[in-house]
PASEVEX-340493 format. One record per residue (C-alpha): residue number from 1; residue in three letters; y, z, x. Coordinates in nm, 2 decimals. Layout:
N
+-------+------+--------+--------+--------+
: tivex : sepa :  north :     up :   east :
+-------+------+--------+--------+--------+
:   NUM :  Ala :      Y :      Z :      X :
...
+-------+------+--------+--------+--------+
***
This chain:
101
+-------+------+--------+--------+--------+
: tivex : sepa :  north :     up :   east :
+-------+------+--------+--------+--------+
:     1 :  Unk :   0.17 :  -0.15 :   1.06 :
:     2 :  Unk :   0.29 :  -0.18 :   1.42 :
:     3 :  Unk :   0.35 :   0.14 :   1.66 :
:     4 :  Unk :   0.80 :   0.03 :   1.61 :
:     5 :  Unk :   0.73 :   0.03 :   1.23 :
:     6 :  Unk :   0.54 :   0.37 :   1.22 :
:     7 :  Unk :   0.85 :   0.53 :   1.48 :
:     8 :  Unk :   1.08 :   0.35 :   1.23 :
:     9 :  Unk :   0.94 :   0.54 :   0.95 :
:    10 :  Unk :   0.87 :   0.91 :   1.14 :
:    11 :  Unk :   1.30 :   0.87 :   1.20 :
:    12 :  Unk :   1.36 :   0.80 :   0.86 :
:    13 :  Unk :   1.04 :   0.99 :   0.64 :
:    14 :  Unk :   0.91 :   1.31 :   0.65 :
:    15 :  Unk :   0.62 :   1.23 :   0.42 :
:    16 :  Unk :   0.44 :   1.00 :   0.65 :
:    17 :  Unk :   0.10 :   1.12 :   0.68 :
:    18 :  Unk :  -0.14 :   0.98 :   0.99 :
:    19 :  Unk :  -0.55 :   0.98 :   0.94 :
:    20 :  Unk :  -0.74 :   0.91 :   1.25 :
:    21 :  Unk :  -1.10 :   0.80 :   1.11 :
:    22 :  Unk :  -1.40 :   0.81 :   1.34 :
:    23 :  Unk :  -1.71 :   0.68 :   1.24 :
:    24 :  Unk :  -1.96 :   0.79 :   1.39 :
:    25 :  Unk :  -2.11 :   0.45 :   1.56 :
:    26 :  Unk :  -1.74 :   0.29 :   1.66 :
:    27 :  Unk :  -1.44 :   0.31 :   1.78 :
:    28 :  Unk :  -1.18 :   0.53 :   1.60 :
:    29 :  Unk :  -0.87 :   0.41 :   1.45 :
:    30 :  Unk :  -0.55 :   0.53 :   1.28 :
:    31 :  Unk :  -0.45 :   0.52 :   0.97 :
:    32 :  Unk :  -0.11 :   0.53 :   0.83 :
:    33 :  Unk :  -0.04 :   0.70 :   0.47 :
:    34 :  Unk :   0.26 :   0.71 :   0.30 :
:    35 :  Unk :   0.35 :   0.67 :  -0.06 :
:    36 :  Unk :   0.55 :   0.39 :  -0.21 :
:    37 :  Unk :   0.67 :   0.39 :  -0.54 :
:    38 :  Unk :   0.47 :   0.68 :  -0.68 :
:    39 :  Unk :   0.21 :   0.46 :  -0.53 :
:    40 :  Unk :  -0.04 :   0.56 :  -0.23 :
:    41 :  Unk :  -0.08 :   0.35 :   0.07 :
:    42 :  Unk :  -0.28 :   0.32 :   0.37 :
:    43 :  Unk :  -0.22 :   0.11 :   0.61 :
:    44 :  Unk :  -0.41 :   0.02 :   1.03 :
:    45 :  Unk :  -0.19 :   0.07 :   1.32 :
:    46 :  Unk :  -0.19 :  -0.28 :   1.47 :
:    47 :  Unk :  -0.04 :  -0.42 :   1.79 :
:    48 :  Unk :   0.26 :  -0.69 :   1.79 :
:    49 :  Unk :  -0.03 :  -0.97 :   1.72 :
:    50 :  Unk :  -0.21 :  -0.80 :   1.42 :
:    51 :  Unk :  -0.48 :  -0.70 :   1.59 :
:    52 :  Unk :  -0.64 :  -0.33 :   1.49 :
:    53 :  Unk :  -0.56 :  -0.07 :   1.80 :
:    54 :  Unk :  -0.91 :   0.11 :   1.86 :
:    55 :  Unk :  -0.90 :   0.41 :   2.05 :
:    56 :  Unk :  -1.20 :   0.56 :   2.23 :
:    57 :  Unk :  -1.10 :   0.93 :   2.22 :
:    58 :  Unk :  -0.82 :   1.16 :   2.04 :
:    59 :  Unk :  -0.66 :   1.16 :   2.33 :
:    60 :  Unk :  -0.57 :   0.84 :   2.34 :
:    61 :  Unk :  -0.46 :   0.84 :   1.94 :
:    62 :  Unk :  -0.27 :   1.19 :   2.00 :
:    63 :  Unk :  -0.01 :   0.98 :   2.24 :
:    64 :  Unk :   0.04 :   0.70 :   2.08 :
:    65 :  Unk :   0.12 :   0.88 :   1.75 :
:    66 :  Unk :   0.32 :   1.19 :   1.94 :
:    67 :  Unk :   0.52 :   0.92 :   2.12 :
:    68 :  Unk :   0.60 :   0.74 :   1.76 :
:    69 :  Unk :   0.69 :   1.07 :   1.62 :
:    70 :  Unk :   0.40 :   1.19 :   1.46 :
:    71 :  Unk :   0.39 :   1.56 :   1.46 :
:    72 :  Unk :   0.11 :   1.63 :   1.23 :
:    73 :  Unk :  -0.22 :   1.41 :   1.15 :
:    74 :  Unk :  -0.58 :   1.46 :   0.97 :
:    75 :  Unk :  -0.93 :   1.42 :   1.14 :
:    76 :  Unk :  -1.16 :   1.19 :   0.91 :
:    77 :  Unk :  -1.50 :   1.17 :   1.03 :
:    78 :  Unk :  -1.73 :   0.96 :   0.90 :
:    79 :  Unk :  -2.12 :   1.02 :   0.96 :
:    80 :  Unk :  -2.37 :   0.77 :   0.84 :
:    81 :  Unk :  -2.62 :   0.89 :   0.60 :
:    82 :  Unk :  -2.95 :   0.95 :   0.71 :
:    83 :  Unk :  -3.22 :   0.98 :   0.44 :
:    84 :  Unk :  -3.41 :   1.20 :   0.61 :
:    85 :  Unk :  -3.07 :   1.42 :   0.54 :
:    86 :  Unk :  -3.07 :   1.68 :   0.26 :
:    87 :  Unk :  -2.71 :   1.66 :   0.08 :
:    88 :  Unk :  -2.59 :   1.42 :  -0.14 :
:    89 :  Unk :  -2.30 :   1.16 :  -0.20 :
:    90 :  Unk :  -1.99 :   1.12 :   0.03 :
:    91 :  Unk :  -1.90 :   1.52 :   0.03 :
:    92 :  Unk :  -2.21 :   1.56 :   0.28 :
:    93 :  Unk :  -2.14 :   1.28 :   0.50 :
:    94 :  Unk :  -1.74 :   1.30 :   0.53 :
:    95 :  Unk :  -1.54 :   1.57 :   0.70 :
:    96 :  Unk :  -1.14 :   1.64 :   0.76 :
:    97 :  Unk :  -0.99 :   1.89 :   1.01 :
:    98 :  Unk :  -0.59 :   1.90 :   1.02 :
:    99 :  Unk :  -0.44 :   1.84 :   1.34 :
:   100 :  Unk :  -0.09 :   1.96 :   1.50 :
:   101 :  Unk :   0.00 :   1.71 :   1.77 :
+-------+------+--------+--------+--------+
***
């Protein structure tokens, strides 16, 4: 999904839902979530030739969201597991914060 479809969407869908995930190791990148036909869908924001938009910082994935329309988004970090960790399963290595942009 490109930055004109997702501000296509914000004017004409309340319910689309943005998910920035930030692995721990990489670059972070936005997801866009939005349901179609009962069904759930995620789709990458991707520039005009397809390519995945990165973003170094949530700055930089705060702008281009507020200036598509976005108003509210979710935080989805993603930690790799250590063994040396206590915890268990994908609870102890995933966390989401709600965000207001």
């Amino acid at each position: 999904m490109t930055k004109k479809q997702l501000t296509k969407l914000c004017k004409s869908d309340s319910s689309v839902r943005v998910r920035f995930i930030a692995p721990a190791c990489g670059s972070m990148v936005a997801q866009v979530c939005l349901d179609r036909n009962g069904e759930a869908i995620g789709e990458l924001l991707k520039d005009p030739k397809g390519r995945v938009i990165t973003y170094q910082n949530l700055s930089q994935a705060y702008d281009l969201c507020r200036s598509a329309g976005v108003v509210e988004a979710e935080l989805f970090q993603v930690i790799p597991h250590d063994e040396a960790c206590a915890g268990g399963g994908d609870v102890a290595n995933r966390q989401t914060m709600a965000l207001t942009l």
